[in-house]
C-alpha positions as CSV (number, residue, x, y, z in Angstrom):
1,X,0.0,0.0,0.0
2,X,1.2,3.6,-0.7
3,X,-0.8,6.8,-0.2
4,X,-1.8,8.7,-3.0
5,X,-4.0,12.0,-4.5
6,X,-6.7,9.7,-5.9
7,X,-9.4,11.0,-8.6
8,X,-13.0,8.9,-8.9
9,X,-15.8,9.5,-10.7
10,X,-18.4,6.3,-9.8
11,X,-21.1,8.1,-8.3
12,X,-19.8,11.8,-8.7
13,X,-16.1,13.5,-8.9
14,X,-14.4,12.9,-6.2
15,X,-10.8,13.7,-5.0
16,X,-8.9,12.5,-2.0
17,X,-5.5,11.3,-0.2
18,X,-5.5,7.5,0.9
19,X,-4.3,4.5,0.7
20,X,-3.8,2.5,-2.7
21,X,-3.1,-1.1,-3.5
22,X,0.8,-1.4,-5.2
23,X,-1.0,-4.0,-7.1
24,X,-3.4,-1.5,-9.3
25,X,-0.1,0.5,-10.6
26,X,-0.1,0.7,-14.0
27,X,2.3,-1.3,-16.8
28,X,5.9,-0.2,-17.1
29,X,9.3,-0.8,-17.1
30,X,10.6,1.7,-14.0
31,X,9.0,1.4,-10.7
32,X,9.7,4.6,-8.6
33,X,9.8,6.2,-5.3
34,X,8.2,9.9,-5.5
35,X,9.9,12.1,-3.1
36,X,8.1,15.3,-4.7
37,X,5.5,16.6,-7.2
38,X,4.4,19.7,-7.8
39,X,0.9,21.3,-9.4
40,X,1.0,22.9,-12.7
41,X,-2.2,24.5,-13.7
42,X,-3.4,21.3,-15.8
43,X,-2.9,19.5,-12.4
44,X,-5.3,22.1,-11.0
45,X,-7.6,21.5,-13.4
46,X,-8.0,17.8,-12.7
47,X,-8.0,17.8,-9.2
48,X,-11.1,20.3,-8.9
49,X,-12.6,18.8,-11.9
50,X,-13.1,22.3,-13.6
51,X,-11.8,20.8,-17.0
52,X,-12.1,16.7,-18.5
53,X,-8.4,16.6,-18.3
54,X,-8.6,12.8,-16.7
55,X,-9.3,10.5,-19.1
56,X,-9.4,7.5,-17.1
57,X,-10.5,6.7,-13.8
58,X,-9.9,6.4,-11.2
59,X,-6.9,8.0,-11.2
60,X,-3.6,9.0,-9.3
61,X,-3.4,12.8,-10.5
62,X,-0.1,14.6,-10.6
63,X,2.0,15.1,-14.0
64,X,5.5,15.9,-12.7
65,X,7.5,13.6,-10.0
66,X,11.0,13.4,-9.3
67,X,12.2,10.8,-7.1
68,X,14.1,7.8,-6.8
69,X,14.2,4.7,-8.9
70,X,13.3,1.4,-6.8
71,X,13.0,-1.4,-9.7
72,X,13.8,-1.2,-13.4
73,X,13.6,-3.4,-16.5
74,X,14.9,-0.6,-18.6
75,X,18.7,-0.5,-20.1
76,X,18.9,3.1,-19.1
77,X,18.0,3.1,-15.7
78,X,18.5,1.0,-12.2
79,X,17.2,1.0,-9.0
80,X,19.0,4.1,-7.0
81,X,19.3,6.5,-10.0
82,X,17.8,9.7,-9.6
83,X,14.8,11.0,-12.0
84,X,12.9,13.8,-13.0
85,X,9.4,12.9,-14.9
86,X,7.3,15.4,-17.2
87,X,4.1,15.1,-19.0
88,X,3.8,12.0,-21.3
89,X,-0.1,12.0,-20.6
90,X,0.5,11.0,-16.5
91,X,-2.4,12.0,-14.2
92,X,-4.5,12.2,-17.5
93,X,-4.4,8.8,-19.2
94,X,-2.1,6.5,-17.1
95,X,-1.8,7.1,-12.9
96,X,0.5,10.1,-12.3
97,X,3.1,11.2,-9.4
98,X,0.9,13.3,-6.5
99,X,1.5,9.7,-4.7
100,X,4.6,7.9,-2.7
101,X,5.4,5.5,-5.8
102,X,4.5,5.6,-9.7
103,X,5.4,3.2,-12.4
104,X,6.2,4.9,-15.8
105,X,8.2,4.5,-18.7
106,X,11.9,4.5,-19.1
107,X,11.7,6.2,-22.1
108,X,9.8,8.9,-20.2
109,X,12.4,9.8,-17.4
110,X,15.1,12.4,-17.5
111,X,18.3,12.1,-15.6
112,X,17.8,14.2,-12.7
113,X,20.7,17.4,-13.2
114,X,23.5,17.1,-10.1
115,X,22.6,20.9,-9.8
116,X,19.3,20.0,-8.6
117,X,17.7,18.3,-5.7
118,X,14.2,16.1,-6.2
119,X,12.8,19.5,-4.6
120,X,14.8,21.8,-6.7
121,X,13.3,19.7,-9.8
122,X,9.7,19.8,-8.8
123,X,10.1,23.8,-8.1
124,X,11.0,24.1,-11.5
125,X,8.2,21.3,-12.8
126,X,6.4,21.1,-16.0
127,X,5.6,25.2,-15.5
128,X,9.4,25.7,-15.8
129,X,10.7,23.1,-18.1
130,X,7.8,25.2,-20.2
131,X,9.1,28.2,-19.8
132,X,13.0,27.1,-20.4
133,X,11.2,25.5,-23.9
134,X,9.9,28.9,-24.4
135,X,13.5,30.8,-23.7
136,X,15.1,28.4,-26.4
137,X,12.2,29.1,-28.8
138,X,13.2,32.9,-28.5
139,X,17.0,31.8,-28.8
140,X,16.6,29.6,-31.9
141,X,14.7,32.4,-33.5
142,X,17.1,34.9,-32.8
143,X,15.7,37.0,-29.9
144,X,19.0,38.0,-27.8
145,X,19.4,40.3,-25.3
146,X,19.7,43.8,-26.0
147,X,17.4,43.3,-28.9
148,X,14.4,45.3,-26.8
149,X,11.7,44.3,-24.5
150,X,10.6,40.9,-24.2
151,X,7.0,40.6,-22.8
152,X,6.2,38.0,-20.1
153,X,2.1,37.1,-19.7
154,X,0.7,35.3,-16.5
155,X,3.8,37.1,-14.3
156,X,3.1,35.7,-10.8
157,X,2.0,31.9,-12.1
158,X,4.2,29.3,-12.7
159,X,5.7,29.7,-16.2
160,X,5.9,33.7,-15.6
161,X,7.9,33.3,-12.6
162,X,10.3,30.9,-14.3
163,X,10.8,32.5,-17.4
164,X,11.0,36.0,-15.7
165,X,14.0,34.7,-13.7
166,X,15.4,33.2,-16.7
167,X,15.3,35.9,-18.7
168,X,16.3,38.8,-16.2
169,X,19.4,36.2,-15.4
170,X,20.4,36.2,-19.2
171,X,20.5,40.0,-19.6
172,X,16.9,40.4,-21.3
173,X,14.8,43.5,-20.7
174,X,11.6,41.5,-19.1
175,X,7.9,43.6,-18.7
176,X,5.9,41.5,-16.6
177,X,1.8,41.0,-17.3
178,X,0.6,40.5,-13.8
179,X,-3.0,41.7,-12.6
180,X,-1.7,41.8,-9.4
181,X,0.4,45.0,-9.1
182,X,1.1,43.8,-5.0
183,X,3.2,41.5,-6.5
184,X,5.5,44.1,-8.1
185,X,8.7,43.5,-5.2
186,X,8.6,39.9,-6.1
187,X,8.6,40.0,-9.9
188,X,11.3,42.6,-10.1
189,X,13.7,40.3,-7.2
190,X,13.0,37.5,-9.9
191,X,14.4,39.9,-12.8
192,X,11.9,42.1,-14.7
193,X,12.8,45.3,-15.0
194,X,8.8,46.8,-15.4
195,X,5.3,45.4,-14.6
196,X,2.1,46.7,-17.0
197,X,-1.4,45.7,-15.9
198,X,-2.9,42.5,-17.7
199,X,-6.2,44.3,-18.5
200,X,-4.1,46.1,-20.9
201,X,-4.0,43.2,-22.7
202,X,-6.7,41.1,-22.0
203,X,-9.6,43.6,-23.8
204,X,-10.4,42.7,-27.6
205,X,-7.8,44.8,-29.1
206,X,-6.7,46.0,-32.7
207,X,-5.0,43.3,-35.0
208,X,-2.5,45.8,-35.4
209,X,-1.2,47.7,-33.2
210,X,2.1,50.5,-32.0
211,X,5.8,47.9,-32.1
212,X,6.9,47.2,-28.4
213,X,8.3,43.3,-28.4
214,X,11.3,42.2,-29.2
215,X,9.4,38.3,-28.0
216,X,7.0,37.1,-25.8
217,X,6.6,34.4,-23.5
218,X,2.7,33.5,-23.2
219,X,1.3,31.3,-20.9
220,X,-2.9,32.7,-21.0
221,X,-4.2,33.0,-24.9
222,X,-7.0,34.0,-26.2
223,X,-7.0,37.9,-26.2
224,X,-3.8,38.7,-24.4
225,X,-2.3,36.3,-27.1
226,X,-3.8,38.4,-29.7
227,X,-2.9,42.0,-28.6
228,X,0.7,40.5,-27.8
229,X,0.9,39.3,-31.4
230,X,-0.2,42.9,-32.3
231,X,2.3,44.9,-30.3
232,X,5.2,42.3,-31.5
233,X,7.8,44.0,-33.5
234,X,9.2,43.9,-37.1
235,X,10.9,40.1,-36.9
236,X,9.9,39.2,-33.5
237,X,9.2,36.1,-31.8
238,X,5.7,35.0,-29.5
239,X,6.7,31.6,-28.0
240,X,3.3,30.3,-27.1
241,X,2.6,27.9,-24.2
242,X,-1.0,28.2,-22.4
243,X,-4.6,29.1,-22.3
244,X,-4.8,30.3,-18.8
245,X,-7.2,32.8,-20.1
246,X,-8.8,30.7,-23.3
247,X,-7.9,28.3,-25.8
248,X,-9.2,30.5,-28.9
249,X,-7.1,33.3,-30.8
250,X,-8.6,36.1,-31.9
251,X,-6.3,37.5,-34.3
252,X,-5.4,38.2,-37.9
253,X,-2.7,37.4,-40.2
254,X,-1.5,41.0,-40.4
255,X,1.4,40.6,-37.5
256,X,3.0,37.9,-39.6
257,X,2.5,38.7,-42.9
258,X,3.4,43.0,-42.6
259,X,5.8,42.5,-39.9
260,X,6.9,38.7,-40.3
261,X,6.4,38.0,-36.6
262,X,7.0,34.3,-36.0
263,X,4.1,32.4,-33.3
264,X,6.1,29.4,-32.1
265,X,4.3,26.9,-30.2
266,X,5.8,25.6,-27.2
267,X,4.5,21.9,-26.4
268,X,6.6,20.5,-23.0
269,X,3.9,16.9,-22.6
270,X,5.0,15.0,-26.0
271,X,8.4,16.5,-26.2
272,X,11.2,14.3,-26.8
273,X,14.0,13.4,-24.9
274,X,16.6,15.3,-26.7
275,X,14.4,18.4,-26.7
276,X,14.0,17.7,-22.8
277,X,17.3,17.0,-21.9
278,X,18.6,20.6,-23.8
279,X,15.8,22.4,-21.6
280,X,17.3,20.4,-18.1
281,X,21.0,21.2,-19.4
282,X,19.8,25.0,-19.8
283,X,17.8,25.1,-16.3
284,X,21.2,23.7,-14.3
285,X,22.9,26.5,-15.9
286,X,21.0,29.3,-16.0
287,X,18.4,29.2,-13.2
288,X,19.3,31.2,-10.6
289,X,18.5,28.8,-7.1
290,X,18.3,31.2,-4.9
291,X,15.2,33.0,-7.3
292,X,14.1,29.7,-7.5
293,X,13.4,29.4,-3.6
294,X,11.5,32.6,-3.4
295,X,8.7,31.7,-5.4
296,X,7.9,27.8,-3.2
297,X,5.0,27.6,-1.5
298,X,5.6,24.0,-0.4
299,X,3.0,21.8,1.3
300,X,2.4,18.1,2.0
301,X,0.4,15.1,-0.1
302,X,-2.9,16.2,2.4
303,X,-2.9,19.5,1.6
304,X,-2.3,19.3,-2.4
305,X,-6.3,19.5,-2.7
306,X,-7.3,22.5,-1.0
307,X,-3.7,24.6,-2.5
308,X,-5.1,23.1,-6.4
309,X,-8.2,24.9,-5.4
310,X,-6.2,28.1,-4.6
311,X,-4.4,27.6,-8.0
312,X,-7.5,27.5,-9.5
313,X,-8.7,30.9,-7.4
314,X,-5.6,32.7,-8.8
315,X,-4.3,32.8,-4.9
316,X,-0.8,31.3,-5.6
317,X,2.1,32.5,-7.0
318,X,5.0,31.1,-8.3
319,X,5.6,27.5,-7.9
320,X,3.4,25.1,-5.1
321,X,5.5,21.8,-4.4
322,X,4.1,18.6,-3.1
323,X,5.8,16.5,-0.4
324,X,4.9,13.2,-2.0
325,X,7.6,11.2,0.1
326,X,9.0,10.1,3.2
């Protein structure tokens, strides 16, 4: 038996932490020890059933674990090695990490950086490895600093806070979207150098609109993607990673075809390993830890429900980390 965040839906949705049988874990090749997990705002999602993110029930929610491996089939990996897991459909299709032990995939598993602890890992999560797959999007396109303000959406949530401290560590001018101006001390300590109110952006807006963005890193959608896309400038780059505010884009093809602004989507669930590993080699060298810490909000397996809740309420900020182990 191990305890676990458990998700049923038999006679109504239902989530708790208890007790599950090791004998209802899923196939696979690694069986693992989860010291940590974290919630990402698709974890939220699941656990207070405000989206059909689970597709299968009833099941162990959590996407993200890092832990220890305890039994292992898999050429790549043995019992003792160190792990990080992200995405791959966990907590949605197949049981996920908000629990003491998962099975998963080999194939799945990163090798956990020696910068890094399991906690360090799970601070950073699927919301950072997203924003670190956002930050080489900009790269690759040829966004570098000095090239003029880069725009971050969703500020104080998990991807804003970790690309803000990337970016503000790699010399970038960063204006943080945050519709919490209380939270101005805390994204400036993380590395933006100006905050604008979100409801600047979040109105239906012109398609085209007055050049301010050298890139953007957008974690909400729907309008604030479009007025972002709007105010991008001649060759810029939008790297494009949530829906926090909608999944539709209301938008025309002027920013790309009159100023050849370049919308790169940023997928972090199906990506593979070598894409993965380049985003872990970048976070061990340029996250800065002590940033990192600041934005934790760190509470046990019990209290993972009612903090998903306060995700879901806009109450958090930064990065909430699960004690899942021992």
């Amino acid at each position: 038996m191990f305890k676990a965040l458990l998700l049923e839906n038999t006679d109504g949705f239902k989530a708790s932490v208890g007790q599950v049988d090791e004998a209802q874990l899923p196939e696979g090749d690694v069986t693992v020890s989860v010291a940590y997990s974290t919630l990402n705002f698709k974890d939220g999602l699941a656990i207070t059933n405000k989206s059909p993110v689970v597709r299968s029930w009833p099941m162990v929610a959590g996407i993200d674990g890092a832990g220890t491996v305890l039994e292992s089939t898999h050429p790549q990996w043995k019992a003792g090695d160190k792990f990080v897991h992200n995405g791959w459909g966990i907590g949605e299709t197949r049981w996920g990490c908000l629990a003491e032990k998962a099975r998963l995939k080999g194939d799945w598993l990163v090798k956990l950086p020696a910068a890094f602890t399991a906690r360090q890992a799970m601070a950073i999560g699927t919301a950072g490895y997203t924003a670190m797959l956002c930050v080489l999007a900009l790269e690759d396109h040829g966004v570098k600093p000095g090239a003029g303000e880069v725009l971050v959406t969703g500020a104080t949530g998990g991807v804003g806070s970790v690309a803000i401290a990337l970016l503000g560590k790699l010399g970038y001018a960063v204006v943080a979207a945050t519709g919490k101006t209380s939270e101005e001390a805390y994204l400036k300590s993380l590395g933006a150098t100006s905050i604008i109110d979100r409801a600047t952006l979040s109105a239906a807006g012109k398609p085209f609109q007055k050049e301010r963005w050298a890139g953007v890193v957008d974690a909400v959608g729907s309008h604030t993607l479009a007025n972002a896309l709007a105010q991008t400038r001649y060759g810029g780059v939008v790297a494009a990673c949530g829906l926090a505010q909608g999944m539709d884009l209301p938008t025309s093809v002027m920013p790309f075809i009159l100023r050849g602004v370049t919308l790169a989507g940023v997928d972090s669930v199906m990506a593979p390993l070598p894409k993965r590993q380049r985003a872990w080699d970048r976070l061990a060298q340029d996250l800065d830890l002590a940033r990192l810490e600041s934005m934790i909000d760190e509470v046990p397996l019990v209290g993972a429900i009612a903090k998903a809740q306060e995700l879901m309420d806009g109450k958090v900020r930064g990065r909430v980390v699960v004690k899942t182990g021992g």
